[in-house]
N, C-alpha and C positions, 0 to 999 in steps of 0.2 A: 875413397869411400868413407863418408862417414855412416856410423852405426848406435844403434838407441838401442843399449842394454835392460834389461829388465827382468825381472825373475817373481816368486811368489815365496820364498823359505826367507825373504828379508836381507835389508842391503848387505845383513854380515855375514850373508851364508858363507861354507867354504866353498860348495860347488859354483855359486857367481864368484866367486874372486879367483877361484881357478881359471875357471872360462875367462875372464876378464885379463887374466894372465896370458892365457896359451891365443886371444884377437888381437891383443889392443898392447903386449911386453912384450912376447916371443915373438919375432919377425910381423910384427904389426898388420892384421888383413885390414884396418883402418884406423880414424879418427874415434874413438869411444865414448861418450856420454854415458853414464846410467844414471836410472831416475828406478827405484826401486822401495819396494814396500819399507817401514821404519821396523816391523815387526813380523814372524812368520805369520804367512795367509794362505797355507796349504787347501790345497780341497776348498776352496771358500769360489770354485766356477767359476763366475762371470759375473759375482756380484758388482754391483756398484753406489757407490754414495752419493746420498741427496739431498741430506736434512741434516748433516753435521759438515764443518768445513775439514778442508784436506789440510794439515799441516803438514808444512814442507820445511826442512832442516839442510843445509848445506851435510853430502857427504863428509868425514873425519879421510878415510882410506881410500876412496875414489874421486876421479872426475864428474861430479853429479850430484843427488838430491837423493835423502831417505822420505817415503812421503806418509803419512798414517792415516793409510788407505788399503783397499783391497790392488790387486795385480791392473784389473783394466782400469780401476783409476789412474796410476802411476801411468798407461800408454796414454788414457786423456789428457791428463791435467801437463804430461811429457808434451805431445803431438801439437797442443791448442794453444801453451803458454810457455814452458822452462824452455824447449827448443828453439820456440822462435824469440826468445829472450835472451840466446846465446847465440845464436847462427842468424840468425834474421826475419822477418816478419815472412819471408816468402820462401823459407827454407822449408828443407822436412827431411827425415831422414835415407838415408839410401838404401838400409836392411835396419828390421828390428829385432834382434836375437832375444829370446826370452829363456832363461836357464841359469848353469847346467841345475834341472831338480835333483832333490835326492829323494830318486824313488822315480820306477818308468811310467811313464803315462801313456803306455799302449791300452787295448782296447777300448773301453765302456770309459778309461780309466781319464780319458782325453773331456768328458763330459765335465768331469767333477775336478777337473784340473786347473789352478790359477794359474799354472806355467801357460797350458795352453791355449787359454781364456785372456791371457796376456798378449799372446800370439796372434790368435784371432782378432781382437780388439783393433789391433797393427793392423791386418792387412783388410777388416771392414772398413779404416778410414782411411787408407790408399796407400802406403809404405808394405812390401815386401817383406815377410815375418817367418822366422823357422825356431822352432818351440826345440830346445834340448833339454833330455832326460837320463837321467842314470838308474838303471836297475842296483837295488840295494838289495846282498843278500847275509849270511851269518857273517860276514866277516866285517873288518874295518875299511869304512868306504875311502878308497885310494883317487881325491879329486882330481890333483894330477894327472893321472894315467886317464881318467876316463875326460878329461879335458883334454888332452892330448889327442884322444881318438874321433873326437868335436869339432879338433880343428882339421883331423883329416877330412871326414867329410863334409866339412863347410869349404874347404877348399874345391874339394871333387865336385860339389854341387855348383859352385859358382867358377869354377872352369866352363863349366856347360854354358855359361851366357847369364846374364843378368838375370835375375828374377822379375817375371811381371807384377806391374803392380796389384794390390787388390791376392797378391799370392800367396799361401802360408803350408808349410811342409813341417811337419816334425819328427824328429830325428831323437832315435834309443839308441843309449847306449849298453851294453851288456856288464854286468859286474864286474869291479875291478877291486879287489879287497887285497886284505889280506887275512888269511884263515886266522880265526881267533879258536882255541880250545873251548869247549863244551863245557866249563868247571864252572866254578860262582865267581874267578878271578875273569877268566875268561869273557864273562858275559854283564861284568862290572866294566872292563873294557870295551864293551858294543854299545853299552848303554851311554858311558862317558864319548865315545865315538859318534853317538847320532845326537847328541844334546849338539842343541842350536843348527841341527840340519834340515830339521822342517818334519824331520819322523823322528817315530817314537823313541822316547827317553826313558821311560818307565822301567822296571827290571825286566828282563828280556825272557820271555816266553814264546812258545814257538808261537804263537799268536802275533807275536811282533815284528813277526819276518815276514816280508812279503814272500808269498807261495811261489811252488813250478819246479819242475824235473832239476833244474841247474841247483839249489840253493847250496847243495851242502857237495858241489863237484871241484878237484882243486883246477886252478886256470893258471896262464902267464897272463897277469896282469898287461904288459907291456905288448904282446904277442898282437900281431897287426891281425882282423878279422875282415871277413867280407861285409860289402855293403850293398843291400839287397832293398831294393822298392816296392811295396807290401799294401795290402788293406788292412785297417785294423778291422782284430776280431769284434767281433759283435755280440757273444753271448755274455749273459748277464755275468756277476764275482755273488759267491755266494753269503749271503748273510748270516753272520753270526750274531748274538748277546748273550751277554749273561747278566741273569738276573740277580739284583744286589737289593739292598736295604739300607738306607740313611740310618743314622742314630735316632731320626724322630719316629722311627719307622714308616717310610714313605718309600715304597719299592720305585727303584729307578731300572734303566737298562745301559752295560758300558760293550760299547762294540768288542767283537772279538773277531775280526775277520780278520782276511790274508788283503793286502791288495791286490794279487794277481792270481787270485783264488777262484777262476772261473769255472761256472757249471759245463762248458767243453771249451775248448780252442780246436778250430778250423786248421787245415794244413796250408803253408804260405802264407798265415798271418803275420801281423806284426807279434804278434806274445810268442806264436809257433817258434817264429827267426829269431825273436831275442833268445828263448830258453837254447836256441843252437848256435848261440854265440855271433852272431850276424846283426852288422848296426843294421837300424830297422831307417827307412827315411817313408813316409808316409803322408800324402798331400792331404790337406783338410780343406772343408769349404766353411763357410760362416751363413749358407744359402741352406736352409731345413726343407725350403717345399718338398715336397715326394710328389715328381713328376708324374709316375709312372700312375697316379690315383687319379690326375688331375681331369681326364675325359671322363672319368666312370662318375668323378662326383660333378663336373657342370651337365650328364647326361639327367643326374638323380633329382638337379634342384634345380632343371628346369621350370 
C-alpha cells in the first residue's frame, strides 16, 4: 500500500511524526510519502491558493515535501504533480491519511478543520482519505500514545476491506497527556508543550483548553478504549471575545472561546464518545446538497 501523508499543524508537527512513526517505522501499514504544509495552517478549512505560487522545499526529516500552502493545496499540488513525479504519471495513492491534529475535530469543528479539509480534498479527487485527530486537554499532549491508538484503528478499519474510492472517515482520538499541576510552573510546561503544535502557545488560561466533562479527569494514557461509529454533533461551540484596545486606540476583538465548547451535544455523537473516552470513527461526505429540500424547492420555482 502506498500512502500520502498530510496534515495542517505543518510538516514539523510532533503529532504528524508520531503518526508517521507508529504507519510508515513500527511494523510498516505501507509505503509513506508526505507532502505537508511548510508552516501551521490550523482552522485555515478548505482554503486554497491562486494568486501566489506554492513553494515546495524537499522535507530535512521525512520522505516528502514541506509546501507554503494552505492543507488542500499540499493534497493538490501532492495528487496532480510531486506523486506522479515520484511513482508515475498514472499512479495515485492507495489511502491519504491526513493527521495526527493536535486538537479533535469532531462536530461543527470538522468545517473549520485543515486536517479535515485535507481529507476531503483526497477523496473529492478520487484516493480514499481518513482525517486523524487528538483531543488536547490540561495536560502534556503524549503523541505517541495517541498515535499508537491511530494505528489501532486504521488497522481495524482497513481489516474490513479496502476503502472506496471518493471515501473519507475521520477518526478522534481521546486525550492522552500527561497531568501537569495547575501552578505557574505547571502551566509554563503546557504552554512550552503546545508550542509548534498547531494550538495555543500563549500563557495558559482556561480559555486555552479546549472544553468538555473529560478535561481535568486522570486517565491511562496507554489503556486500550473502544471504537464506536458515530455522527458528528451538530450544534454550534459557543462564541467568546474579548474586547481589547491597540496603543493607538483602535478597539480590536481576540477570541476567547473553548474548541469543543458547544451550546449542547446530542447523545451518540462524536464529542458525546470522545468526552467517554471512545475513538470516534466518523464518515464525511464532500457532497453539501440537502436532498431532503430538493422536491419542495423544484415545486416553489416552477
Amino acid at each position: 500500500m502506498r500512502i500520502l501523508l498530510t496534515n495542517d499543524d505543518g510538516i514539523n508537527a510532533p503529532g504528524l511524526i508520531a503518526l508517521h512513526k507508529a504507519i510508515a517505522e513500527i511494523d510498516p501499514l505501507g509505503e509513506v510519502f508526505t507532502v505537508a504544509p511548510k508552516t501551521v495552517q490550523s482552522a485555515t478549512s478548505h482554503g486554497v491558493t491562486f494568486h501566489t505560487p506554492l513553494m515546495v522545499e524537499p522535507a530535512a526529516h521525512l520522505d516528502g515535501f514541506a509546501v507554503d500552502g494552505r492543507p488542500a493545496d499540499c493534497v493538490k499540488v501532492a495528487l496532480s504533480a510531486l506523486w506522479r513525479e515520484r511513482f508515475g504519471e498514472d499512479s495515485r495513492p492507495d489511502l491519504v491519511i491526513s493527521g495526527m491534529n493536535a486538537g479533535a475535530n469532531c462536530g461543527v469543528n470538522v468545517i473549520y478543520s485543515g486536517t479535515v479539509a485535507a481529507a476531503i480534498e483526497a477523496a473529492f479527487l478520487g484516493p480514499p482519505s481518513i482525517a486523524v485527530s487528538m483531543h488536547l486537554g490540561r495536560g502534556k499532549p503524549l503523541f505517541a500514545a495517541g498515535a499508537m491508538h491511530a494505528r489501532r484503528a486504521l488497522d481495524k478499519i482497513l481489516a474490513a476491506g479496502p476503502l472506496d474510492p471518493h471515501e473519507c472517515l475521520s477518526i478522534n482520538i481521546p486525550r492522552c497527556e500527561e497531568m501537569l499541576p495547575d501552578t505557574p510552573e505547571g502551566r509554563e510546561q503546557m504552554r512550552m508543550a503546545r508550542a509548534g503544535t498547531g494550538s495555543p502557545g500563549q500563557p495558559v488560561s482556561v480559555q486555552a483548553y479546549e472544553h468538555g466533562p473529560d478535561v481535568n479527569d486522570e486517565h491511562d494514557p496507554l489503556a486500550e478504549m473502544p471504537i464506536s461509529v458515530c455522527p458528528m454533533n451538530t450544534h454550534g461551540l459557543i462564541d467568546r471575545f474579548e474586547k481589547r484596545q491597540s496603543p493607538s486606540g483602535q478597539s480590536y476583538y481576540w477570541s476567547a472561546a473553548g474548541g469543543l465548547d458547544f451550546h449542547d451535544t446530542e447523545p451518540g455523537t462524536d464529542v458525546d464518545l470522545l468526552f467517554k473516552r471512545h475513538i470516534t470513527v466518523t464518515p464525511l461526505s464532500f457532497d453539501l446538497t440537502e436532498r431532503n429540500s430538493m422536491r419542495g424547492w423544484q415545486q416553489r420555482l416552477r
